[in-house]
C-alpha positions in Angstrom: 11.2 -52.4 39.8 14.2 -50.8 40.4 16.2 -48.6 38.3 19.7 -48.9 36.7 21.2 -46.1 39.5 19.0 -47.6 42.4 21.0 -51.3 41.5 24.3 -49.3 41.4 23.5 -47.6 44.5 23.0 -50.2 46.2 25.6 -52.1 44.8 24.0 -54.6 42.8 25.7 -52.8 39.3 29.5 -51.7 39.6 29.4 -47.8 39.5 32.3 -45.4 39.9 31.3 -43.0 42.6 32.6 -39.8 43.5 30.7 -38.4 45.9 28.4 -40.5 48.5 26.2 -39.4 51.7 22.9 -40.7 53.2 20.6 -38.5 50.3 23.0 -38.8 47.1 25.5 -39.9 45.2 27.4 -39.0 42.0 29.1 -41.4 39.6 30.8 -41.6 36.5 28.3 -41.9 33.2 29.7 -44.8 31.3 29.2 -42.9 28.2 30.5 -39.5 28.6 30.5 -36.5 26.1 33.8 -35.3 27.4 36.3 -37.0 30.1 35.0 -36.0 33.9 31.0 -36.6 32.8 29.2 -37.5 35.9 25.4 -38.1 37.5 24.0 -36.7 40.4 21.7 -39.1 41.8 19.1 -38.8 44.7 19.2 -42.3 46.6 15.4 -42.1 47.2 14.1 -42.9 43.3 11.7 -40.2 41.8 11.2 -40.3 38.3 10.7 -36.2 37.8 12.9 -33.4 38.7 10.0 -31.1 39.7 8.8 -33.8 41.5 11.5 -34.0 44.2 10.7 -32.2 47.7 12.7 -29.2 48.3 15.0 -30.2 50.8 16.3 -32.9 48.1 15.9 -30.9 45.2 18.8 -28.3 47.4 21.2 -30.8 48.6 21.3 -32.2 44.7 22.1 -28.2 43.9 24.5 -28.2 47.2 25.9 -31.4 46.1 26.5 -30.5 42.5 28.2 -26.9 42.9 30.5 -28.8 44.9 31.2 -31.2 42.3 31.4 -28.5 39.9 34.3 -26.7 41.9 36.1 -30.0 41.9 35.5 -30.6 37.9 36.5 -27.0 37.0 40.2 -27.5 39.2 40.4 -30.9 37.7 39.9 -30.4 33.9 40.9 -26.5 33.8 37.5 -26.0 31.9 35.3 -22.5 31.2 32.7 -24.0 33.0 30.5 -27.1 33.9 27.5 -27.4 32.1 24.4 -28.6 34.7 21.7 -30.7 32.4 18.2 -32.7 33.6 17.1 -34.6 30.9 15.5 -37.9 32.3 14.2 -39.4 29.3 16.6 -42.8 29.4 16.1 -43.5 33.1 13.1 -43.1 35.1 15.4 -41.9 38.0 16.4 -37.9 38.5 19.8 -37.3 37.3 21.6 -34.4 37.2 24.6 -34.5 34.6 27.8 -32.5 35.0 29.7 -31.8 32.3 33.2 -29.7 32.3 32.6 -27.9 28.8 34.9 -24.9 27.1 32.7 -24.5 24.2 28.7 -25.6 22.9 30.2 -28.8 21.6 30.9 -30.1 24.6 27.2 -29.8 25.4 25.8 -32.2 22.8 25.0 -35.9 23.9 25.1 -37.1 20.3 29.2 -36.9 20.9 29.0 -39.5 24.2 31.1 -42.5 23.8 31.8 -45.5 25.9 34.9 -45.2 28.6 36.7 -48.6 29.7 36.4 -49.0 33.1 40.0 -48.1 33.9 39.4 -44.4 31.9 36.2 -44.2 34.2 38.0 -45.0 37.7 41.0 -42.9 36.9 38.6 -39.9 36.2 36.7 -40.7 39.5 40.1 -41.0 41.2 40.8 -37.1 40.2 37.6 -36.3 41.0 37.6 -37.2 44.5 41.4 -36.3 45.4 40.3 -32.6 44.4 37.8 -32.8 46.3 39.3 -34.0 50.0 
């Protein structure tokens, strides 16, 4: 069965991406702890980080400190947090979160974002990065 990212992936779930290439993506989370929360998301679905094969595991490292250049321009923060928790979706996901101080850390603060909050984020997001 196929998980909730591999359905957005492959577009069977609306998603707002921000980065896309033939290994992985990055999207949105629909509930972020602070505005410009996203995933890193390998295409191929493996359920545990230390699972992954090398090459992967670097290009979602690659990937994200890319990402995390973009988020720091775009929301001016101290630095973006890098988390792998994996206990909500059996699918490795890396989250990125622009944070300025531990609060901004804590996943007990997420909170839905409309759609239109969620594709104006992802808008910024890949303008700073082209």
């Amino acid at each position: 069965m196929s998980s909730i990212f591999s359905k957005i992936i492959a577009g069977e779930l609306p998603g707002h991406f921000v980065w896309q290439d033939d290994h992985a993506v990055a999207i949105m989370t629909i509930e972020p702890i602070v505005p410009g929360h996203l995933l890193v998301i390998p295409r191929q679905e493996v359920d545990h980080w230390d699972d992954l094969s090398e090459s992967l595991s670097n290009h979602l490292m690659t990937v994200s400190k890319r990402l995390a250049k973009a988020l720091k321009q775009v929301y001016q923060c101290k630095r973006v947090s890098l988390q792998i928790v994996g206990l909500e979706v059996p699918h490795v996901h890396l989250h990125l979160v622009p944070v300025n101080d531990m609060t901004d850390c804590f996943f007990g603060n997420a909170k839905g974002a409309s759609a239109e909050q969620l594709a104006a984020e992802a808008t910024r997001i890949r303008e700073a990065l082209a």
